[in-house]
LUMKOLPA-852789 format. One record per residue (C-alpha): y, x, z; residue in three letters. Coordinates in steps of 0.2 Angstrom, whole numbers, padded with zeros to 4 digits, always signed. Layout:
BEGIN
YXZALA ...
END
This chain:
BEGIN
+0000+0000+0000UNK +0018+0007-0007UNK +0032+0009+0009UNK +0042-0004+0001UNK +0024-0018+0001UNK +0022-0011+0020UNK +0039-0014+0024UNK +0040-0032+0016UNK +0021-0036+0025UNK +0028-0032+0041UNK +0045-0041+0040UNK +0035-0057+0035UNK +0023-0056+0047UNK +0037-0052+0062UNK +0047-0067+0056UNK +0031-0080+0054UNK +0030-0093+0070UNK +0019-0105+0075UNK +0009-0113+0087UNK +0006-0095+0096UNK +0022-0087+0092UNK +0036-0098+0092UNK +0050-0087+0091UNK +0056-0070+0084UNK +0058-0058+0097UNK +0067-0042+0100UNK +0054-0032+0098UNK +0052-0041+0081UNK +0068-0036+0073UNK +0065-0020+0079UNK +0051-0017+0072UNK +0059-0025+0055UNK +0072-0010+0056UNK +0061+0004+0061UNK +0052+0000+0041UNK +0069-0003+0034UNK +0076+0015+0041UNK +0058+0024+0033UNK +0065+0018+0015UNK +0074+0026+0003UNK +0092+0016-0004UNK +0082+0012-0019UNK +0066+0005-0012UNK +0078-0003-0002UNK +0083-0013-0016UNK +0065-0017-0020UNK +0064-0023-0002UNK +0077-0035-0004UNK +0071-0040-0020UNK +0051-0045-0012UNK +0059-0055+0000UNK +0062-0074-0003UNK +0078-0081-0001UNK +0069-0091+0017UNK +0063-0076+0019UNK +0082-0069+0020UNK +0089-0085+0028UNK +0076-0084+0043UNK +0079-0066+0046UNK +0100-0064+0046UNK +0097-0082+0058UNK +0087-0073+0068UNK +0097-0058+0067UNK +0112-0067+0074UNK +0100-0077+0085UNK +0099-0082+0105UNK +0085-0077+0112UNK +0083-0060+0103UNK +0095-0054+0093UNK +0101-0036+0086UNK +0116-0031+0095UNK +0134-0027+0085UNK +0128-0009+0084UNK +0111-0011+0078UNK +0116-0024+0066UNK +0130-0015+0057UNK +0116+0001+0055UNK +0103-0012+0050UNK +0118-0018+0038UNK +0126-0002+0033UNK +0108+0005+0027UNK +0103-0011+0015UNK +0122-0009+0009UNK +0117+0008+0003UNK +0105+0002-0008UNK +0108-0014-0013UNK +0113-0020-0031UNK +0124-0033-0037UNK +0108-0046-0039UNK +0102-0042-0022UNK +0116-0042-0015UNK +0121-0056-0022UNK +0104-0066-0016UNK +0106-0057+0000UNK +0123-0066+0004UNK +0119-0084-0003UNK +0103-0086+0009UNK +0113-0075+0025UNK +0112-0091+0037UNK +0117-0079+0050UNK +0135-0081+0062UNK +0154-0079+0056UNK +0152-0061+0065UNK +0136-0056+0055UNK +0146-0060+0040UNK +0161-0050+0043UNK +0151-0037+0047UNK +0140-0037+0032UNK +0153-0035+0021UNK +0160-0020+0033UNK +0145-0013+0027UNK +0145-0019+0007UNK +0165-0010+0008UNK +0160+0006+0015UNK +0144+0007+0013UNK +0139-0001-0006UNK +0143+0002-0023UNK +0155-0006-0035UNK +0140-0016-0044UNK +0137-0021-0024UNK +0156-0025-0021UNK +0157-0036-0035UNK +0142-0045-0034UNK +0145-0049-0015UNK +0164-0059-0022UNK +0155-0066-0035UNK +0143-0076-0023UNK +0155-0080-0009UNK +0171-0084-0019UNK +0164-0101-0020UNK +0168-0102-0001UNK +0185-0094-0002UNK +0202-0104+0006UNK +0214-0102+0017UNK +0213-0115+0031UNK +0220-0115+0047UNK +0210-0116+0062UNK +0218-0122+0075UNK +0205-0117+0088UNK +0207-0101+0082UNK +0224-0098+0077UNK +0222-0092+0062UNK +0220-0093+0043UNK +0206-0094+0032UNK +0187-0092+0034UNK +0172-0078+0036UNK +0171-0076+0017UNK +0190-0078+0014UNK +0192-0062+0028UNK +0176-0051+0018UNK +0184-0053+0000UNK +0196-0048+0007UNK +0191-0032+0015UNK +0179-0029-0001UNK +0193-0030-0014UNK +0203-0016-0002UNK +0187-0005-0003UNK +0189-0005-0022UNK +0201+0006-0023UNK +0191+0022-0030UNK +0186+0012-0046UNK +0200+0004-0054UNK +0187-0006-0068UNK +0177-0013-0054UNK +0193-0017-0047UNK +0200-0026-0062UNK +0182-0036-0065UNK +0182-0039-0046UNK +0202-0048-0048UNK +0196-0054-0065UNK +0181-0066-0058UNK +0194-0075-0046UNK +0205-0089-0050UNK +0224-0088-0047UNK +0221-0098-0035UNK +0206-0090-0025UNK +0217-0074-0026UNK +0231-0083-0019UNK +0219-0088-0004UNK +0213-0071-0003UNK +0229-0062-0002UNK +0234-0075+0011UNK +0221-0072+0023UNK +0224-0053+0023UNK +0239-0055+0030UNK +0231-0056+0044UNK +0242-0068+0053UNK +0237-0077+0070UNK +0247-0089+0078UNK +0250-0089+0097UNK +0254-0103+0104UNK +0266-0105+0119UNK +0257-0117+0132UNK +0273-0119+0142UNK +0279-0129+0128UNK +0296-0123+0128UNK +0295-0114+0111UNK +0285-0118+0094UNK +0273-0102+0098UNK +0276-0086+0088UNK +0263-0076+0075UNK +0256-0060+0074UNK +0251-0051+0059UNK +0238-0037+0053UNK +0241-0033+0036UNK +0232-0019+0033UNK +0220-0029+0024UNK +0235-0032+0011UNK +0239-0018+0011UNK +0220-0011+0007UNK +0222-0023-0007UNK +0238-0019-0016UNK +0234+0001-0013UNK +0219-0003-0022UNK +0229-0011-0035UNK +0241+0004-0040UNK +0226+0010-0052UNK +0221-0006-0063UNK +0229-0010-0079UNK +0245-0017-0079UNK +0239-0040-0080UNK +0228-0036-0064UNK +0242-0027-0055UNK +0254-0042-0061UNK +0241-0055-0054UNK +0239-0046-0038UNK +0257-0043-0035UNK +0262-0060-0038UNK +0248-0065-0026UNK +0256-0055-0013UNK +0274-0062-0016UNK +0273-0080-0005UNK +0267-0066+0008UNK +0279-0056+0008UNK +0292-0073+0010UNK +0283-0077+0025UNK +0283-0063+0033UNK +0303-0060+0029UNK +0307-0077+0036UNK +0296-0071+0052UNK +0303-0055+0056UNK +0310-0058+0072UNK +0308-0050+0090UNK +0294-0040+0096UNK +0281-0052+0087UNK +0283-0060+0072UNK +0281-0050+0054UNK +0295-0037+0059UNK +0285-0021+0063UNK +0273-0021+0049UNK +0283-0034+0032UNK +0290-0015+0027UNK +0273-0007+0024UNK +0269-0022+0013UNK +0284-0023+0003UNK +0283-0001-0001UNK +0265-0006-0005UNK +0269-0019-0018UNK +0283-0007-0025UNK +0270+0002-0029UNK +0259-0009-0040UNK +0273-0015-0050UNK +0289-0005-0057UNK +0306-0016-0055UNK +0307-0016-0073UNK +0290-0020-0075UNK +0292-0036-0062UNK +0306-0041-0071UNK +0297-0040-0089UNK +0282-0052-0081UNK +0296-0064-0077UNK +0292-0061-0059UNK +0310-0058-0054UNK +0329-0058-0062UNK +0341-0046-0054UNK +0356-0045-0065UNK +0362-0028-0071UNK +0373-0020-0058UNK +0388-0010-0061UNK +0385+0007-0062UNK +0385+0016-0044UNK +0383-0001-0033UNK +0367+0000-0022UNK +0362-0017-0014UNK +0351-0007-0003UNK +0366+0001+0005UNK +0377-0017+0005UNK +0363-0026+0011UNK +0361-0012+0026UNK +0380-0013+0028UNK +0379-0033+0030UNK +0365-0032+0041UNK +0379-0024+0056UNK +0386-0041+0057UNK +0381-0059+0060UNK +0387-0076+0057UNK +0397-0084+0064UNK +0406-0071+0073UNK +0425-0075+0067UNK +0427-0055+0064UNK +0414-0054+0055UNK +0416-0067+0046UNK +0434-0061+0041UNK +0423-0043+0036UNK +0412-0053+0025UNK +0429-0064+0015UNK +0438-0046+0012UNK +0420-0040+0004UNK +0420-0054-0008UNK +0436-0059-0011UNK +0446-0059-0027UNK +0450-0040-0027UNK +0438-0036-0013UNK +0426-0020-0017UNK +0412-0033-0018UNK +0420-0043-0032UNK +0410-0033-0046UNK +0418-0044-0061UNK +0436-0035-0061UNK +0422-0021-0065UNK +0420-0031-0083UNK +0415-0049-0087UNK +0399-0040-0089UNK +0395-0039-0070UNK +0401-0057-0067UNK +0383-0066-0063UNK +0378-0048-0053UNK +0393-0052-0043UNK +0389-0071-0038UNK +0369-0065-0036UNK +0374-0051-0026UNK +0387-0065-0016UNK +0371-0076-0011UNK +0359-0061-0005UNK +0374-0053+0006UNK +0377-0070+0012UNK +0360-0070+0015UNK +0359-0055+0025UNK +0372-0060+0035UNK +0362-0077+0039UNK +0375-0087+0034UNK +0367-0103+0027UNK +0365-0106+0010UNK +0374-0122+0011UNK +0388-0114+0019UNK +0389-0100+0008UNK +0388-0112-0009UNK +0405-0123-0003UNK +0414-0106+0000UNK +0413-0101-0016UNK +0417-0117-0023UNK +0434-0118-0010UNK +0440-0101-0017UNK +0438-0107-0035UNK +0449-0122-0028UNK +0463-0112-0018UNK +0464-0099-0033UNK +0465-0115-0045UNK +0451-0110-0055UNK +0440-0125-0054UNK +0438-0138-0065UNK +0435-0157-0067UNK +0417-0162-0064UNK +0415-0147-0054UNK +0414-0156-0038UNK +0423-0153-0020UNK +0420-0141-0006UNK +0415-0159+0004UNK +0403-0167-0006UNK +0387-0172-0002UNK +0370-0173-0014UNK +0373-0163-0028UNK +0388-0154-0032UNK +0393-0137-0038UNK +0407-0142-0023UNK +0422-0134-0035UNK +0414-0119-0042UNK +0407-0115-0058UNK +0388-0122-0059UNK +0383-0106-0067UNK +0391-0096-0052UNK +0383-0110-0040UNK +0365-0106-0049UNK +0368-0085-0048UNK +0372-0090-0029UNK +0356-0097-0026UNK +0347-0086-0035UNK +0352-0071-0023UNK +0347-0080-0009UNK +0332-0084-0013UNK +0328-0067-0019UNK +0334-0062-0002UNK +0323-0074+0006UNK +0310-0070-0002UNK +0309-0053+0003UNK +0309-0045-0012UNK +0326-0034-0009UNK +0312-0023+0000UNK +0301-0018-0012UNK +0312-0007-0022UNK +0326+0007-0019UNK +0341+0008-0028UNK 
END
């Protein structure tokens, strides 16, 4: 009898029960293991591939069971050394019959990341993605599921082979990406049982970031699709980058990572952003750094912000050439956003200096309107306006250096 027959024989035989032996002991799995170890990764394939699929299923129950089970230890060895040998059909079969816990999951595609080949890696998404979204648990706090988290990690583990990266991307929907690159922000929601406050969220990105590193090596759709994955991401974690908690320590190490899957020029070609062209020598990065030493609605700060923008102001970019004219309203909404002052706010300022300079224009609106209005100012200046806070807002003003 071949190793791999003697080492199926004996895991067949240590998971049978009956009358006489009604449960899988210890000792059982142990001695399951012990044949596993004696194998070679190939003949550990072969294993894999003489088992059945109940066969599978009783095991990785048993695996994770209560009255005998491996500890975390022995099963990430027991994990780690199938992952070695393990192609992307067994693997496959492997994972759609594991009946084991959320932990044994996890942990066996901890394994398939660090210890299985691309043809593993790729064969492990292809029979979870079925499962992947991005739920909350409100028992848990958090987002998504087991096979949500392990697609995650596995796609981060691709990093060394871009064209199994690209197929691995390629098999997902937009939408199962999407889900994927939601859960790897790794967010968790505490919640504040005194009730005075909504709660606050913590995040571990590295995930994301695994991802997006991973990434910087594809071609350029599968760096577009996976950038423009982690874009709604990145807007939750600017809008949650407050106090000790929140997004603030680690929304930086994201947006670097994204600036390096895409180029600015090559976001902007994709239609992913629209930054008009700047005068030459303005830096926003600077501007928005300057802003950021003031708040709203602090009177003299709010006095520091009208002599920025003013007609005249060093912040009014179109006496630079008509040219500059929608950089200077989209630069207007993202300082304004820096500043925190609120977009509604911002909007019927600029349409009250359009009206005190006798600028404005029938149909244009009023300062004090309510619904839609352009509130006195040129709609086309409203729409710049808009535009740069939202491209504040969304975080995007960190991905890049000017």
């Amino acid at each position: 009898m071949s190793s791999v027959d003697s080492a199926v024989s004996t895991a067949k035989d240590r998971l049978s029960q009956g009358l006489l032996d009604w449960d899988v002991s210890k000792g059982d799995l142990d001695a399951i293991s012990a044949e596993v170890d004696k194998l070679s990764p190939q003949e550990r394939n072969e294993f894999i591939g003489k088992l059945s699929d109940d066969d599978i299923k009783n095991w990785t129950q048993e695996i994770d069971g209560m009255m005998g089970s491996l500890s975390k230890g022995e099963r990430s060895d027991l994990f780690n050394k199938l992952a070695e040998g393990m192609d992307a059909t067994q693997t496959a079969r492997f994972v759609r019959a594991f009946d084991g816990d959320n932990g044994g999951r996890e942990a066996l595609a901890d394994a398939i990341a660090s210890h299985g080949s691309s043809d593993a890696k790729t064969g492990f998404i292809d029979a979870v993605k079925g499962d992947i979204g991005d739920e909350y648990s409100a028992t848990q706090g958090t987002w998504g599921n087991a096979e949500t988290v392990a697609v995650g990690k596995v796609l981060a583990s691709l990093g060394n082979d871009p064209a199994a990266f690209q197929e691995a991307v390629g098999s997902l929907s937009k939408e199962q990406l999407q889900d994927v690159m939601s859960v790897a922000m790794g967010r968790r929601h505490i919640v504040d049982f005194s009730g005075r406050t909504a709660g606050t969220n913590q995040y571990d990105p590295s995930a994301l970031t695994g991802i997006l590193n991973a990434a910087q090596g594809a071609d350029l759709p599968t760096r577009t699709a996976v950038f423009e994955a982690a874009m709604p991401q990145l807007k939750t974690m600017q809008n949650d980058d407050v106090g000790l908690l929140g997004a603030g320590a680690s929304i930086d190490g994201v947006a670097q990572a994204m600036g390096k899957v895409l180029s600015m020029e090559e976001a902007s070609k994709a239609g992913l952003i629209n930054v008009p062209e700047a005068p030459p020598g303005v830096s926003m990065d600077a501007n928005i750094a300057d802003t950021h030493k003031h708040e709203f609605p602090n009177p003299g700060d709010m006095l520091w912000f009208k002599e920025q923008v003013q007609g005249g102001g060093p912040w009014d970019f179109k006496t630079q050439g008509a040219q500059y004219e929608n950089y200077g309203n989209f630069h207007f909404g993202v300082i304004a956003a820096a500043m925190d002052i609120p977009e509604q706010i911002g909007l019927r300022g600029a349409g009250y200096v359009q009206i005190e300079s006798n600028t404005t224009q029938d149909g244009w609106g009023k300062p004090y309107d309510l619904g839609d209005s352009s509130y006195g100012d040129d709609p086309r200046d409203q729409a710049q306006i808009k535009a740069g806070y939202e491209y504040y807002n969304s975080g995007m003003w960190r991905v890049w250096s000017d």
